[in-house]
Each structure stands twice: as structure tokens, then as C-alpha cells.
C-alpha positions as CSV (number, residue, x, y, z in Angstrom):
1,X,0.0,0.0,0.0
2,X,1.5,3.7,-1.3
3,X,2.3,6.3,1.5
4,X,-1.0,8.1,-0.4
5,X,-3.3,5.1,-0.1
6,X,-2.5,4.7,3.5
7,X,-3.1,8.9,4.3
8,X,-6.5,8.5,2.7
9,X,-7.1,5.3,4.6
10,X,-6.2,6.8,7.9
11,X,-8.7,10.2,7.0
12,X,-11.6,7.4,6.2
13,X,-11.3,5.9,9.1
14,X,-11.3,9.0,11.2
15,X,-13.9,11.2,9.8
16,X,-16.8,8.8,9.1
17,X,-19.0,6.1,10.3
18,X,-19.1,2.8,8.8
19,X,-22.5,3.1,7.2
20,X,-20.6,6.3,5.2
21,X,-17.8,5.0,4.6
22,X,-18.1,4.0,1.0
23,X,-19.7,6.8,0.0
24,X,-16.6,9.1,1.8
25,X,-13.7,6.9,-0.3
26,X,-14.9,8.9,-3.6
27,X,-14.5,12.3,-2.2
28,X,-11.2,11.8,-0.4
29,X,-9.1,12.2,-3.5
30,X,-5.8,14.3,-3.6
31,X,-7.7,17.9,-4.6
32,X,-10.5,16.9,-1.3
33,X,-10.1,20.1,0.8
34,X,-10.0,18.8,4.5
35,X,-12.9,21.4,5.7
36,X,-14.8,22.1,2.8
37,X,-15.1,18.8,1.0
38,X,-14.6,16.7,4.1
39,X,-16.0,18.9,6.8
40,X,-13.3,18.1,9.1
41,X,-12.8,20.4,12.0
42,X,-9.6,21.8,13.4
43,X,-9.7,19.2,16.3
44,X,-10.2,16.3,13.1
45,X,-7.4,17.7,12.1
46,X,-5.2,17.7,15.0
47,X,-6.3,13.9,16.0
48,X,-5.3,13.1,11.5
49,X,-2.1,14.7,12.5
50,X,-1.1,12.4,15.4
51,X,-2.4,9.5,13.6
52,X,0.2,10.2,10.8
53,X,3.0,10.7,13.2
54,X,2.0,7.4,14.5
55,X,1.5,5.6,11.4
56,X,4.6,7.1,9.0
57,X,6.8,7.4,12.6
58,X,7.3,11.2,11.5
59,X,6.9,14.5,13.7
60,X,4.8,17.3,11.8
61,X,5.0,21.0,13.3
62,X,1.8,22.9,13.7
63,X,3.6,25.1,11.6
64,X,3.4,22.7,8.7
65,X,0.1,20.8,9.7
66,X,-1.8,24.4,9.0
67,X,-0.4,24.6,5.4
68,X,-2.4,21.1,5.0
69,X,-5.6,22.6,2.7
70,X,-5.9,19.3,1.1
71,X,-5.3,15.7,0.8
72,X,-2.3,15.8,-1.8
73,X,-0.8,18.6,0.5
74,X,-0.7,16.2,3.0
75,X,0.1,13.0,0.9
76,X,3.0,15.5,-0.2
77,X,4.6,16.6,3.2
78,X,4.4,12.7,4.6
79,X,5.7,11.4,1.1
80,X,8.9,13.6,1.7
81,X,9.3,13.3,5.6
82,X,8.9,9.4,5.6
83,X,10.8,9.1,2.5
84,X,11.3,5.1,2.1
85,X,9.8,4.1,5.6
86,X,6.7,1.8,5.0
């Protein structure tokens, strides 16, 4: 599984309920804005932040996790950070 699959995987599992979950696959694509498409709030994003630390073993400054408007951005700043680590 790609560094990209698993992101979207973790952001599934976070922000929906398994009756939605289908449904919420399609819209979490690379161009899915995390509050306007996803309707994440700034505390889903924190809790998406610590699951990513966990999952990729990376450390993500506030700094950095606020420049996050969309999946790819994400996808892209993990992608770099956990470089080969699977």
C-alpha cells in the first residue's frame, strides 16, 4: 500500500462512520479540501495529525500541519518526511 493510499485510509477511518464509509472513499481524493469537502474540523485535524506521526513514525509541526488545505498537501509533506519508511 502507497504512503497516499494509506493517508487517505487513515482520513476514512477518522472522519466517518461505517454506514458512510463507502460513500466518503470517492470524495477523499488528492484535490479533497479537508474542511470544505470533508467537513473536518480543526480538532479532526489535529487527531489526523497524530495518527500520521503514529502511522509514518514522523513528527509534523503545527507550523506545517496548518499549510495542510488538502489531501495531496498532506500525501506531499508525509511522502517527503517518511521518505522510504513503509
Amino acid at each position: 500500500m502507497t504512503i497516499a493510499d494509506r493517508v487517505k485510509k487513515i482520513i476514512v477511518e477518522h472522519l466517518v462512520t461505517l454506514d458512510e464509509v463507502e460513500t466518503f472513499k470517492a470524495k477523499v481524493t488528492e484535490q479533497a479540501s479537508f474542511i470544505d469537502d470533508l467537513g473536518a474540523d480543526s480538532l479532526d485535524l489535529v487527531e489526523l495529525v497524530m495518527h500520521f506521526e503514529e502511522e509514518f513514525g514522523i513528527e509534523v509541526s503545527d507550523l506545517d500541519a496548518d499549510n495542510w488545505l488538502t489531501v495531496g498537501d498532506a500525501t506531499k509533506y508525509i511522502e517527503q518526511r517518511a521518505g522510504g519508511r513503509r
